[in-house]
DRENPA-3360 file (N, C-alpha, C; in nm, 2 decimals, always signed):
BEGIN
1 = XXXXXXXX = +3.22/-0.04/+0.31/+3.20/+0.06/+0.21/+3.30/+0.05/+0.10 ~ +3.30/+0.11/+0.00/+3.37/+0.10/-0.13/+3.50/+0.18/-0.07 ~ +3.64/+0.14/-0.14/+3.73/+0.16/-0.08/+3.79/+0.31/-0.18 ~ +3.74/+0.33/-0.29/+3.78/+0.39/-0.39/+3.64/+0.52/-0.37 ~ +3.63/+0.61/-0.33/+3.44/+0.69/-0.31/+3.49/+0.75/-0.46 ~ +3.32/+0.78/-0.53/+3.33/+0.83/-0.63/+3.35/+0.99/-0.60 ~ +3.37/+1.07/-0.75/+3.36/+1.23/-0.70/+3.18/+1.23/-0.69 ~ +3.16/+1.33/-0.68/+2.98/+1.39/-0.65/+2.95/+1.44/-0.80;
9 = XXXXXXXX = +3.01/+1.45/-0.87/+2.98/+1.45/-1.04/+2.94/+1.33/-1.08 ~ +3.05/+1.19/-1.02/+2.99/+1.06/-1.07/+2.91/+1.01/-1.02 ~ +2.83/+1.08/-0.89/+2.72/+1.03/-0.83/+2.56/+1.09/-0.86 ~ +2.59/+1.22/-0.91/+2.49/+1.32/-0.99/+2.47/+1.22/-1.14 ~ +2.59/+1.17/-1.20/+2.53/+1.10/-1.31/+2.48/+0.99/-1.31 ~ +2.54/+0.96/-1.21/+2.49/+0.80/-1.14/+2.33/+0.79/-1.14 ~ +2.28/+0.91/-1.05/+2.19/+0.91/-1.03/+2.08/+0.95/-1.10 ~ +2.15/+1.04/-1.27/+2.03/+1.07/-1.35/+1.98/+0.95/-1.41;
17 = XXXXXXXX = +2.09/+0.89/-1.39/+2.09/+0.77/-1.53/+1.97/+0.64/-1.48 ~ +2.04/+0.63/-1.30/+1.87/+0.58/-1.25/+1.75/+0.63/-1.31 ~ +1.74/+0.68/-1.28/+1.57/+0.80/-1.25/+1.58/+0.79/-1.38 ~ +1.64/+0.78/-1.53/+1.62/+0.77/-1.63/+1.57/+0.64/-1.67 ~ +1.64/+0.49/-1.61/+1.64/+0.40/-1.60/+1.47/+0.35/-1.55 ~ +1.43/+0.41/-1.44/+1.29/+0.40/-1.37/+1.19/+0.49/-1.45 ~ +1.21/+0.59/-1.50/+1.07/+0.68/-1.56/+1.07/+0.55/-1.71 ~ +1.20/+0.52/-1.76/+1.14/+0.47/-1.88/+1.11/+0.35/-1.85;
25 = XXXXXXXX = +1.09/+0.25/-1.78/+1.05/+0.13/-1.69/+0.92/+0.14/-1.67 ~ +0.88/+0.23/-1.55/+0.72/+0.28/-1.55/+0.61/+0.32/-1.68 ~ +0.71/+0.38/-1.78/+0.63/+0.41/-1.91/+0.61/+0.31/-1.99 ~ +0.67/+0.26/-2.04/+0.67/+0.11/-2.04/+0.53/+0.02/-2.03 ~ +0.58/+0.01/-1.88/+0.48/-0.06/-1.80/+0.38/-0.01/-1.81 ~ +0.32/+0.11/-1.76/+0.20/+0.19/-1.76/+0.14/+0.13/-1.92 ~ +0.20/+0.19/-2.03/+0.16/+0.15/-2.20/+0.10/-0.01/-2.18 ~ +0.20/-0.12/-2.14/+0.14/-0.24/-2.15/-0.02/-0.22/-2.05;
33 = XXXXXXXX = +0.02/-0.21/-1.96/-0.10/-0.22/-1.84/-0.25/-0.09/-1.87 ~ -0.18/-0.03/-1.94/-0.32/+0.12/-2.03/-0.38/+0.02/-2.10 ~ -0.32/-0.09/-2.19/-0.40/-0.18/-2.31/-0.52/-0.28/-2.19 ~ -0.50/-0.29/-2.14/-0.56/-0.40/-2.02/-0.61/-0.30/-1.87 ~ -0.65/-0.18/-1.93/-0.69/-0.11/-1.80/-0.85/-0.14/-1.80 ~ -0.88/-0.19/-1.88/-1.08/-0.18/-1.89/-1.07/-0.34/-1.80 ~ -0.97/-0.47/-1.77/-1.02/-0.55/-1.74/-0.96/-0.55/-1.59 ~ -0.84/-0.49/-1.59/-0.84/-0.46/-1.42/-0.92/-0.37/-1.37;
41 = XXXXXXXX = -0.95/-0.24/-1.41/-1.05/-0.22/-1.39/-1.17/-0.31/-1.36 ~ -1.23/-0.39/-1.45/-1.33/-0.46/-1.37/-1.31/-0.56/-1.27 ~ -1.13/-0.64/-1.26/-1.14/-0.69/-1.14/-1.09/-0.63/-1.00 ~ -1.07/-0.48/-1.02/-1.12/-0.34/-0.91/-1.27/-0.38/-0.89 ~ -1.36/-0.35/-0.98/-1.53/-0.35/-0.92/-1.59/-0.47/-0.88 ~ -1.55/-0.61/-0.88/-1.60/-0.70/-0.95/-1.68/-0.71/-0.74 ~ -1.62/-0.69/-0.65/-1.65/-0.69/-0.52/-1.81/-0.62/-0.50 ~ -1.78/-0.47/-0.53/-1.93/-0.42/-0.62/-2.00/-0.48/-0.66;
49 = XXXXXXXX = -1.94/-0.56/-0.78/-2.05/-0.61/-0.88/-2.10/-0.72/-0.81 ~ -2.00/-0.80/-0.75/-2.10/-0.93/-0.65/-2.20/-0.91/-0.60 ~ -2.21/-0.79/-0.49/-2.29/-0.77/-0.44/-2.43/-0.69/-0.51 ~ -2.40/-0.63/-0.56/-2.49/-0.56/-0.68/-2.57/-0.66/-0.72 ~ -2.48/-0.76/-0.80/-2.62/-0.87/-0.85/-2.73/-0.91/-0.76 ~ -2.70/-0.96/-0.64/-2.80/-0.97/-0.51/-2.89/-0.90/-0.53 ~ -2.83/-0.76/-0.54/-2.97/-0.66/-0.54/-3.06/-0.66/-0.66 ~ -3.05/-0.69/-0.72/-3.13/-0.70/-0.90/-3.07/-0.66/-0.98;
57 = XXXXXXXX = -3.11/-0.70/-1.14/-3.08/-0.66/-1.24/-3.06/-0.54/-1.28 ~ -3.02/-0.49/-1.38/-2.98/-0.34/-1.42/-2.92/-0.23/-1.34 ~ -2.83/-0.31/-1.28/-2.75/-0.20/-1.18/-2.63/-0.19/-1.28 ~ -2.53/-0.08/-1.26/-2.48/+0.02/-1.31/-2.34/+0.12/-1.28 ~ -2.22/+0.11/-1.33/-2.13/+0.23/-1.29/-2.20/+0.35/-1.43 ~ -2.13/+0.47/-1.37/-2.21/+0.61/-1.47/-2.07/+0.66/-1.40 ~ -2.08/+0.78/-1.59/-1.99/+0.91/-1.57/-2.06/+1.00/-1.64 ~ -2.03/+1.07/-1.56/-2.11/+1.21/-1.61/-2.03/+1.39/-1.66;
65 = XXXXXXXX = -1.90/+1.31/-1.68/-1.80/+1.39/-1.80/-1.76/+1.32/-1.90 ~ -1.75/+1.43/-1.97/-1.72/+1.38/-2.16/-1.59/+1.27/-2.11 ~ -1.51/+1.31/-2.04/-1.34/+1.25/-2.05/-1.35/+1.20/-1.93 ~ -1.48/+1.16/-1.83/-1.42/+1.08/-1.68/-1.39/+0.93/-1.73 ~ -1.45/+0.88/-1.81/-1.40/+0.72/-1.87/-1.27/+0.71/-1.87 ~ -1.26/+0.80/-2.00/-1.10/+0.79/-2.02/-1.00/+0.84/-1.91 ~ -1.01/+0.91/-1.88/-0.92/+0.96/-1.74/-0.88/+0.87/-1.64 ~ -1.03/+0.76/-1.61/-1.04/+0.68/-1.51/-0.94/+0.57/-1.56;
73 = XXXXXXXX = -0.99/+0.50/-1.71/-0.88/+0.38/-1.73/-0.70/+0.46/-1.74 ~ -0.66/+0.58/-1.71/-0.54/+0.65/-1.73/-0.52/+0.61/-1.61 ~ -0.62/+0.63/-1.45/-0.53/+0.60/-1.35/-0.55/+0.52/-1.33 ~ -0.60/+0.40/-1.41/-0.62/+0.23/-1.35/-0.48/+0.17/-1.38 ~ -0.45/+0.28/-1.56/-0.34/+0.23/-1.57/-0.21/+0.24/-1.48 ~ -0.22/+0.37/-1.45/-0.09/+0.40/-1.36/-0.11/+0.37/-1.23 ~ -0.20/+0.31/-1.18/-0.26/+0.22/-1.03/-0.17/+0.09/-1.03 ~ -0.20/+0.01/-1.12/-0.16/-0.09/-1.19/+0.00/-0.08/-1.20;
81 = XXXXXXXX = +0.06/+0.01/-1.29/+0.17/+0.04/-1.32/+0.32/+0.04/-1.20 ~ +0.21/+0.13/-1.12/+0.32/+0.14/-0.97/+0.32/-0.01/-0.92 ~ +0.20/-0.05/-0.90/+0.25/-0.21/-0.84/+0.38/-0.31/-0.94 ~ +0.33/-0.34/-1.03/+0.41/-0.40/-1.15/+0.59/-0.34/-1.14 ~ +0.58/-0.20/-1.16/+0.70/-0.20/-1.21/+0.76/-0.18/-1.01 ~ +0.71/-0.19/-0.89/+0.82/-0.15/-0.81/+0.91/-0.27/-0.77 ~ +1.00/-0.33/-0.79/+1.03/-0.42/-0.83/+1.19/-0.36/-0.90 ~ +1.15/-0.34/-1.02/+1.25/-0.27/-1.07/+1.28/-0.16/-1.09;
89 = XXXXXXXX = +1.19/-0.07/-0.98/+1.24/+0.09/-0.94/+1.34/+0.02/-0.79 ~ +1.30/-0.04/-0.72/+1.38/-0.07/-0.60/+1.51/-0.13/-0.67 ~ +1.53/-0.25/-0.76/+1.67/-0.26/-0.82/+1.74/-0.14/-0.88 ~ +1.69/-0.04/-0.88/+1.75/+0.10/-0.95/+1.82/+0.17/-0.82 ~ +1.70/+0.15/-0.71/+1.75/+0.20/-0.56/+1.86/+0.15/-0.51 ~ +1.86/-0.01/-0.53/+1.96/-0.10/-0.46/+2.06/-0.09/-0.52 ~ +2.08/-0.03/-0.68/+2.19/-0.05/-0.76/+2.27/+0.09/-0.73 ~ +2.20/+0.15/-0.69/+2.27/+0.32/-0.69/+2.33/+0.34/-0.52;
97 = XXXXXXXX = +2.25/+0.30/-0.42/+2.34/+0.30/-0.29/+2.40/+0.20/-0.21 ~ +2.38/+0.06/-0.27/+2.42/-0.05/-0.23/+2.61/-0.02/-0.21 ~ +2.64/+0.04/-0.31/+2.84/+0.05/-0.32/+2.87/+0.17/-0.17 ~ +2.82/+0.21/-0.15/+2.81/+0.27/+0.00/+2.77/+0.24/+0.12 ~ +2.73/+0.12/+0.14/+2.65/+0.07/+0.24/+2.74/-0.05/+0.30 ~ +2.78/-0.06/+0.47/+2.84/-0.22/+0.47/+2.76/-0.31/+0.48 ~ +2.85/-0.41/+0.52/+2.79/-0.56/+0.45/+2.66/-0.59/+0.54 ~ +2.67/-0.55/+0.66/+2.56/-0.56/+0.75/+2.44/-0.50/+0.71;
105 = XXXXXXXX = +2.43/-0.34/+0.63/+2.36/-0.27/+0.58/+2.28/-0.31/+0.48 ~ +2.41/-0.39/+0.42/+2.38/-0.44/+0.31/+2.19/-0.56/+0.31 ~ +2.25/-0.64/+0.36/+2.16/-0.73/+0.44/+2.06/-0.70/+0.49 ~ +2.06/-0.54/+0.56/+1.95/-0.52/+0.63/+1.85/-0.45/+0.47 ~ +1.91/-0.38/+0.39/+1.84/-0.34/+0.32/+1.76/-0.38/+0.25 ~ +1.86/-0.54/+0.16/+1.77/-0.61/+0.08/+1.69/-0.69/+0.17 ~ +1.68/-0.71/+0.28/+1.52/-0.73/+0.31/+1.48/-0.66/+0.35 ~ +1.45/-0.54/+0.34/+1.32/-0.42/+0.37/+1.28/-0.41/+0.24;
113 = XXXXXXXX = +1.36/-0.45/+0.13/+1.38/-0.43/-0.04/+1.20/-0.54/-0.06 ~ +1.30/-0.67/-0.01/+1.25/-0.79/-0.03/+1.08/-0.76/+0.07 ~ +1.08/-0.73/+0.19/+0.96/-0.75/+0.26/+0.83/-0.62/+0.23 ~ +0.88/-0.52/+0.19/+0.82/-0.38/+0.15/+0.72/-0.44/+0.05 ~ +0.80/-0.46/-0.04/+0.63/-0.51/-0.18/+0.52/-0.62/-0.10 ~ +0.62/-0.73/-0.01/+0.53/-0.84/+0.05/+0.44/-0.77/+0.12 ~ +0.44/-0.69/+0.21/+0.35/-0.65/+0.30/+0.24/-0.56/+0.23 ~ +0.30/-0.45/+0.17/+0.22/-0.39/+0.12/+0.10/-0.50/-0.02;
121 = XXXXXXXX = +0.15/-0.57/-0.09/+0.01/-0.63/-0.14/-0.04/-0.74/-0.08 ~ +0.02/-0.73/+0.07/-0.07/-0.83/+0.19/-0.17/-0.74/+0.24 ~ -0.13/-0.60/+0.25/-0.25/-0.53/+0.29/-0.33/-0.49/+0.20 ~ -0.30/-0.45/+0.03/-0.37/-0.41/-0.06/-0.47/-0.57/-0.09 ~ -0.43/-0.71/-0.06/-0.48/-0.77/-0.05/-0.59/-0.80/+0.06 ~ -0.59/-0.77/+0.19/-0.69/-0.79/+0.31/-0.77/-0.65/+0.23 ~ -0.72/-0.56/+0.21/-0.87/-0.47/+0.22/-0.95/-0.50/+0.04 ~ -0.87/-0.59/-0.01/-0.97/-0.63/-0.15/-1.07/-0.72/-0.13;
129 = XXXXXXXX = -1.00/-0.84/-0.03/-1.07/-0.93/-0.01/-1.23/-0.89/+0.15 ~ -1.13/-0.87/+0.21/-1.22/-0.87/+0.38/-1.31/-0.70/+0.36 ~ -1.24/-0.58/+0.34/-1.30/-0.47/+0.37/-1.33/-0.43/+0.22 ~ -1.32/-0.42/+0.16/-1.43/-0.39/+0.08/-1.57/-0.44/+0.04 ~ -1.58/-0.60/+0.07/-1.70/-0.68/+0.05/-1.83/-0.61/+0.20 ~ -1.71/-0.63/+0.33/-1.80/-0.55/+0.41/-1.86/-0.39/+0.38 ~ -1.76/-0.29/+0.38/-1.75/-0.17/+0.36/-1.88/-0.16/+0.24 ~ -1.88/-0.22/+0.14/-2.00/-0.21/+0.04/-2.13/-0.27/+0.11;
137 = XXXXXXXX = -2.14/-0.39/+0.18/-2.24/-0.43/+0.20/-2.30/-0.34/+0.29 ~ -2.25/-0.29/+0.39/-2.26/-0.13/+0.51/-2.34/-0.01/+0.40 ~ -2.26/+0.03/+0.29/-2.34/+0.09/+0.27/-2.42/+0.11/+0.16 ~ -2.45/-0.04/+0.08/-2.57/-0.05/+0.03/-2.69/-0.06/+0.09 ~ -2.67/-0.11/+0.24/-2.75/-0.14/+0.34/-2.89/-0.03/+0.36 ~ -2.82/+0.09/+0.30/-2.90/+0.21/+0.28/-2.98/+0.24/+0.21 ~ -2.93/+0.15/+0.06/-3.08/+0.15/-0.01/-3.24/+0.11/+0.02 ~ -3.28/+0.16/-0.07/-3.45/+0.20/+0.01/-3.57/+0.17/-0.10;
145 = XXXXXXXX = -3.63/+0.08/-0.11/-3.75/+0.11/-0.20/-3.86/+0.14/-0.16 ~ -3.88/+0.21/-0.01/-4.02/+0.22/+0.05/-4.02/+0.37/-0.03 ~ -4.15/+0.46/+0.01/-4.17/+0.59/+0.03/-4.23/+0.61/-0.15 ~ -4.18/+0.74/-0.19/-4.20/+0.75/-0.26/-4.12/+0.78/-0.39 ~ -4.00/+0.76/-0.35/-3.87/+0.75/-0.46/-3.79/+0.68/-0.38 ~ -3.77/+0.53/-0.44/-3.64/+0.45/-0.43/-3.52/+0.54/-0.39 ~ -3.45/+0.50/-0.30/-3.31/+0.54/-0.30/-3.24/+0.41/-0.37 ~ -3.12/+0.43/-0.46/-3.04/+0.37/-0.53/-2.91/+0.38/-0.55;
153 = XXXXXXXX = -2.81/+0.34/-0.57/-2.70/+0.37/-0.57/-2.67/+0.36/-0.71 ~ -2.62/+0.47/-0.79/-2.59/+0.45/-0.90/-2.38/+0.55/-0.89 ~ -2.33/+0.42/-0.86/-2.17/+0.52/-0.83/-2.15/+0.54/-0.96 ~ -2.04/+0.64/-0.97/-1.99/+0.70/-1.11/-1.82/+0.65/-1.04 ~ -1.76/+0.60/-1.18/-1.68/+0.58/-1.20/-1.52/+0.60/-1.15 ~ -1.51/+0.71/-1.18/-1.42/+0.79/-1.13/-1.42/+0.81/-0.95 ~ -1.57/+0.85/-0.92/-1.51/+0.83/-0.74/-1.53/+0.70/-0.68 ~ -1.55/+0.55/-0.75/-1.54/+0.45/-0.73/-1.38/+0.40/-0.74;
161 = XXXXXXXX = -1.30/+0.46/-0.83/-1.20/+0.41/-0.83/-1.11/+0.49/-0.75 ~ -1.16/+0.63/-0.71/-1.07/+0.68/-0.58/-1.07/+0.64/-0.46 ~ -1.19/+0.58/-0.46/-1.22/+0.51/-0.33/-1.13/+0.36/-0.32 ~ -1.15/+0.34/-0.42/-1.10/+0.18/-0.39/-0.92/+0.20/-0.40 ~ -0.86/+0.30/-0.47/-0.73/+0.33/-0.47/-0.68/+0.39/-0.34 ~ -0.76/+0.43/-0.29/-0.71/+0.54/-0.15/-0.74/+0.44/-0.05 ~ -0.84/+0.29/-0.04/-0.81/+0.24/+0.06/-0.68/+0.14/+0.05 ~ -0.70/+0.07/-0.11/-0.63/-0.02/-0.14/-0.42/+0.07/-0.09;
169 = XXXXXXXX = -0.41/+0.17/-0.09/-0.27/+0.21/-0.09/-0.29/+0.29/+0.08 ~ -0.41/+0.32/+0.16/-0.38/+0.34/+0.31/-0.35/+0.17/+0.35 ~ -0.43/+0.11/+0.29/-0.37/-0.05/+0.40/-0.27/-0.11/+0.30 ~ -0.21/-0.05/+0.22/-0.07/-0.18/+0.16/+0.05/-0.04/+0.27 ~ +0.02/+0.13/+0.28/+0.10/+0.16/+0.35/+0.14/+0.09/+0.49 ~ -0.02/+0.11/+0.57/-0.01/+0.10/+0.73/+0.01/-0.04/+0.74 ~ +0.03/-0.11/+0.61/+0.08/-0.28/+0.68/+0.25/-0.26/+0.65 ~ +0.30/-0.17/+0.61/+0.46/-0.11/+0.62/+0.50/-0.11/+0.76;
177 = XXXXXXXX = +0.43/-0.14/+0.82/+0.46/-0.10/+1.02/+0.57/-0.16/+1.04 ~ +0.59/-0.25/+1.01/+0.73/-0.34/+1.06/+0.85/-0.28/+1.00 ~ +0.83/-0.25/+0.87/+0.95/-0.21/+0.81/+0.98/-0.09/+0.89 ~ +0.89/-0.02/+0.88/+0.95/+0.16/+0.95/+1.00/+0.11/+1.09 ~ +0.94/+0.05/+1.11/+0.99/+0.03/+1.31/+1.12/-0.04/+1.27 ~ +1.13/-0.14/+1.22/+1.29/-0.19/+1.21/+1.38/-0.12/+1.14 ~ +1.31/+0.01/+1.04/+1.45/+0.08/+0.98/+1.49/+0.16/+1.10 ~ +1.36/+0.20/+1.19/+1.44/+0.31/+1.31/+1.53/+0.22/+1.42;
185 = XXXXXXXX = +1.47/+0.15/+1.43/+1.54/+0.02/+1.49/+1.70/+0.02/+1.48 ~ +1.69/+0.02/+1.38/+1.84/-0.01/+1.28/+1.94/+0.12/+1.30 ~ +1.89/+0.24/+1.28/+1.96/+0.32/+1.37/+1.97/+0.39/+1.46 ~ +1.89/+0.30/+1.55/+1.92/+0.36/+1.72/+1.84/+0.48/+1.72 ~ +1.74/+0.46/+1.70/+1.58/+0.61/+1.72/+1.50/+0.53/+1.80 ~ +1.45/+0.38/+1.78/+1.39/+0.31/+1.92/+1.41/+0.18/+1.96 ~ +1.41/+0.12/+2.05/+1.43/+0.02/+2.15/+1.31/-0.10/+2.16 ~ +1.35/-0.17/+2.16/+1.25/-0.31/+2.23/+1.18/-0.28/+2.30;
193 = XXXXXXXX = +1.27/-0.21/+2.45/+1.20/-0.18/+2.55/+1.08/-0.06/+2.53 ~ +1.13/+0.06/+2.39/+1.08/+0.12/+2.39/+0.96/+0.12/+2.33 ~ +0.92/+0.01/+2.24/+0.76/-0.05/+2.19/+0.73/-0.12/+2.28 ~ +0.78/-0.16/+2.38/+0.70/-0.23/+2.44/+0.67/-0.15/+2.56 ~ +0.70/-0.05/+2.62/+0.71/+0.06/+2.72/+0.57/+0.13/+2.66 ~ +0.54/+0.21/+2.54/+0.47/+0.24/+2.51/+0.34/+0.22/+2.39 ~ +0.30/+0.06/+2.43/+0.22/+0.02/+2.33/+0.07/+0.07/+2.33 ~ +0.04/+0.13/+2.46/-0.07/+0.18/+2.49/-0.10/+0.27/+2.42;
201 = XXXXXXXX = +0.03/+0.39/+2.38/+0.02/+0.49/+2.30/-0.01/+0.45/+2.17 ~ +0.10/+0.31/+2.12/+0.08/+0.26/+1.98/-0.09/+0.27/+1.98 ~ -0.19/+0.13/+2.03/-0.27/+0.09/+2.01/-0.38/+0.23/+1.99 ~ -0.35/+0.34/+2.06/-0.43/+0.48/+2.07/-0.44/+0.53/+1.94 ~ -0.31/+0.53/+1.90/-0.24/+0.63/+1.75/-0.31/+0.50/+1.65 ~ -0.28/+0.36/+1.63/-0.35/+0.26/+1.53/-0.48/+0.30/+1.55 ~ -0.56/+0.31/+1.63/-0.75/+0.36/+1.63/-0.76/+0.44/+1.55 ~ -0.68/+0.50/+1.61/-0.68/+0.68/+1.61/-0.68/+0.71/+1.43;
209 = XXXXXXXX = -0.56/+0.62/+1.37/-0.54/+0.65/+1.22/-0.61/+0.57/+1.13 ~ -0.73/+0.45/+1.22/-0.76/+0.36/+1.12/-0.92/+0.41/+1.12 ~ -0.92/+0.46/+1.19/-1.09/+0.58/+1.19/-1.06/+0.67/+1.13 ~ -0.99/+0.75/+1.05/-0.95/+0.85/+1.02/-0.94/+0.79/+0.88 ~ -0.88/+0.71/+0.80/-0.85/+0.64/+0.70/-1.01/+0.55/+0.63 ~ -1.06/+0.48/+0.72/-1.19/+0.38/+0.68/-1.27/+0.44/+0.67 ~ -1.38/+0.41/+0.55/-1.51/+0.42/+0.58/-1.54/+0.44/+0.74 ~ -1.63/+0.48/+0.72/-1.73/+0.52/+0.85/-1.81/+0.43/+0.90;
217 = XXXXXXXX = -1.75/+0.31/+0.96/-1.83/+0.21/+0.98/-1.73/+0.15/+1.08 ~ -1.72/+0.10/+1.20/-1.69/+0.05/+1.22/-1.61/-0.11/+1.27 ~ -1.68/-0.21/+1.15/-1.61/-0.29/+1.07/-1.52/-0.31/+1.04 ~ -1.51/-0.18/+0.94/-1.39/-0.17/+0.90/-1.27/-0.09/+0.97 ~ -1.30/-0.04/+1.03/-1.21/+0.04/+1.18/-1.11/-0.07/+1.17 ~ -1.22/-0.17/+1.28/-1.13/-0.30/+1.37/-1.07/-0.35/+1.23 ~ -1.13/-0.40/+1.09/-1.04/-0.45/+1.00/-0.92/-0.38/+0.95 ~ -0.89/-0.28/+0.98/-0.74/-0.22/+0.98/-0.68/-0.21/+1.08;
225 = XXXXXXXX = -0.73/-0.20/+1.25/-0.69/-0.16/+1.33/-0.62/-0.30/+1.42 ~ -0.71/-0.40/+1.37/-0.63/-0.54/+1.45/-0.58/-0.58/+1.37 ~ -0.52/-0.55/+1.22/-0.40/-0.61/+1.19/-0.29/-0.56/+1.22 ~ -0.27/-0.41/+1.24/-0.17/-0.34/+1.23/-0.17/-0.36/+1.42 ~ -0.23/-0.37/+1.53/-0.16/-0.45/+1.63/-0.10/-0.53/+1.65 ~ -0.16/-0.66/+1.56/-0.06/-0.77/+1.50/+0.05/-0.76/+1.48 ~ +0.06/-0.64/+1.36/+0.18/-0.61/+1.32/+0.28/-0.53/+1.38 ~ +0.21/-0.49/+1.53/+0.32/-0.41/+1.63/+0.35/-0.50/+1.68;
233 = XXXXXXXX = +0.33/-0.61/+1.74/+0.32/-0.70/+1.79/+0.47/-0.79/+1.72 ~ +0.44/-0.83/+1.65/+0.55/-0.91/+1.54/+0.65/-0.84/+1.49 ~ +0.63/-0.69/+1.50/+0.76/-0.58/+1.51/+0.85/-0.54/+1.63 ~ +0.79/-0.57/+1.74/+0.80/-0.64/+1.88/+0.95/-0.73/+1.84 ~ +0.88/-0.85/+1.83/+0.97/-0.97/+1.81/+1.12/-0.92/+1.67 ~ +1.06/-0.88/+1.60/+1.18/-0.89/+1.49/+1.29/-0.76/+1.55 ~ +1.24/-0.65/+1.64/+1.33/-0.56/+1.68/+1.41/-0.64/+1.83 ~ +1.32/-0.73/+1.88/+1.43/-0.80/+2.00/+1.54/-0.88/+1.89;
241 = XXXXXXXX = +1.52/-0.94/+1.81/+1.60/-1.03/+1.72/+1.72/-0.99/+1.63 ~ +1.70/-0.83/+1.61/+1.78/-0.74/+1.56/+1.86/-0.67/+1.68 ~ +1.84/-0.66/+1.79/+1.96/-0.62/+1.90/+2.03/-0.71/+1.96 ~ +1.94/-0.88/+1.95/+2.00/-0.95/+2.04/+2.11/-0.99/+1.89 ~ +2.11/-0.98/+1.76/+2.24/-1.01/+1.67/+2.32/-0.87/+1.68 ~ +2.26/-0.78/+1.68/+2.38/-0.66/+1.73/+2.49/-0.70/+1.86 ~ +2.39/-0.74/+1.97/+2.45/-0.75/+2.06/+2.58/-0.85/+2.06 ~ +2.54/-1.00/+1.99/+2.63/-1.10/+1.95/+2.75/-1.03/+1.87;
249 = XXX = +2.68/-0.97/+1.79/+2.81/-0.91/+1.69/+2.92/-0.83/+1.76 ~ +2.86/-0.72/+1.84/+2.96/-0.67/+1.94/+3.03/-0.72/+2.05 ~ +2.98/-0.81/+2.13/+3.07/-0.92/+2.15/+3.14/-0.99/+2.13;
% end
């Protein structure tokens, strides 16, 4: 730890001057990524749109408020924005508690720093690629031209991009699994023995929250629910790896 501590005045400024440092970073960013929100936006739908063409010509996103358009590319932009700028909100984090932390801490932090963004657009990436192409084909599956009025899907905009935002950020969170288990890890809240003592519980509670989170299918259940066993699994291994260097170190 720093051998000199600051007073709590120079850590109040410390800290505005961050948070000053990160809002005008995000603003920033959001402005460049607002100019370019109509084309990430379409490679948000384009999973949609694949499958859409299959079904025929003249298919369709619709809004049906004066201001859902614009609103929608507002959160594409700030969708966008959080990814891009976290990066240099975490250098803001690392820069303001890093002089407090020892060297061991140190270490452990900048890779939770370093592994946090990896995982998270590992999972914002499995559910772009694997569950959404399913999850849409499930429930276009419903469309209907028999009877007497086609059923058709015509999504409106706005709850198209809630959907794809709310899954894309439940699987960049629940692929965080490793980090949270190794930050408790780290100080002594659980054990090796203790994920491995109770994985039965784990694997209950992963069902449990990946039914709860997914579409209603499924599919997509087991496509969140068997990565994140994986990922208890391999949280497993990195918390034996972190006691057995504790252990060395205290010897």
């Amino acid at each position: 730890m720093t051998d000199h501590p600051k007073p709590l005045l120079d850590h109040l400024l410390e800290l505005r001057q961050r948070l000053i440092y990160t809002l005008v970073g995000f603003v920033v960013v959001f402005g460049v990524c607002y100019l370019y929100s109509e084309s990430i936006f379409q490679f948000l739908v384009r999973p949609l749109a694949q499958l859409l063409q299959t079904k025929g010509p003249g298919r369709r996103l619709i809004y049906t408020g004066l201001t859902e358009a614009f609103l929608t590319y507002i959160k594409v932009a700030a969708f966008a924005a959080s990814f891009i700028s976290f990066p240099f909100i975490a250098m803001q984090i690392w820069r303001f508690i890093a002089p407090g932390l020892y060297a061991n801490e140190r270490n452990l932090f900048i890779g939770l720093l370093v592994t946090t963004p990896f995982l998270f657009l590992l999972g914002a990436a499995f559910a772009y690629t694997i569950i959404f192409p399913t999850a849409y084909d499930f429930f276009l599956s419903f469309e209907s031209n028999a009877g007497y009025l086609p059923i058709q899907l015509e999504a409106k905009v706005n709850e198209y991009l809630s959907f794809v935002m709310r899954l894309i950020f439940a699987f960049g969170i629940c692929f965080e699994l490793p980090v949270v288990l190794m930050l408790l890890a780290s100080i002594g809240v659980i054990t090796v023995q203790t994920l491995i003592s109770k994985w039965r519980i784990a694997v209950v509670i992963i069902f449990t929250l990946s039914a709860f989170i997914t579409p209603p299918d499924i599919v997509s259940m087991l496509g969140l629910a068997l990565p994140l066993i994986l990922l208890y699994g391999f949280s497993i291994m990195m918390v034996k790896i972190l006691e057995t260097h504790r252990l060395k170190k205290d010897a």
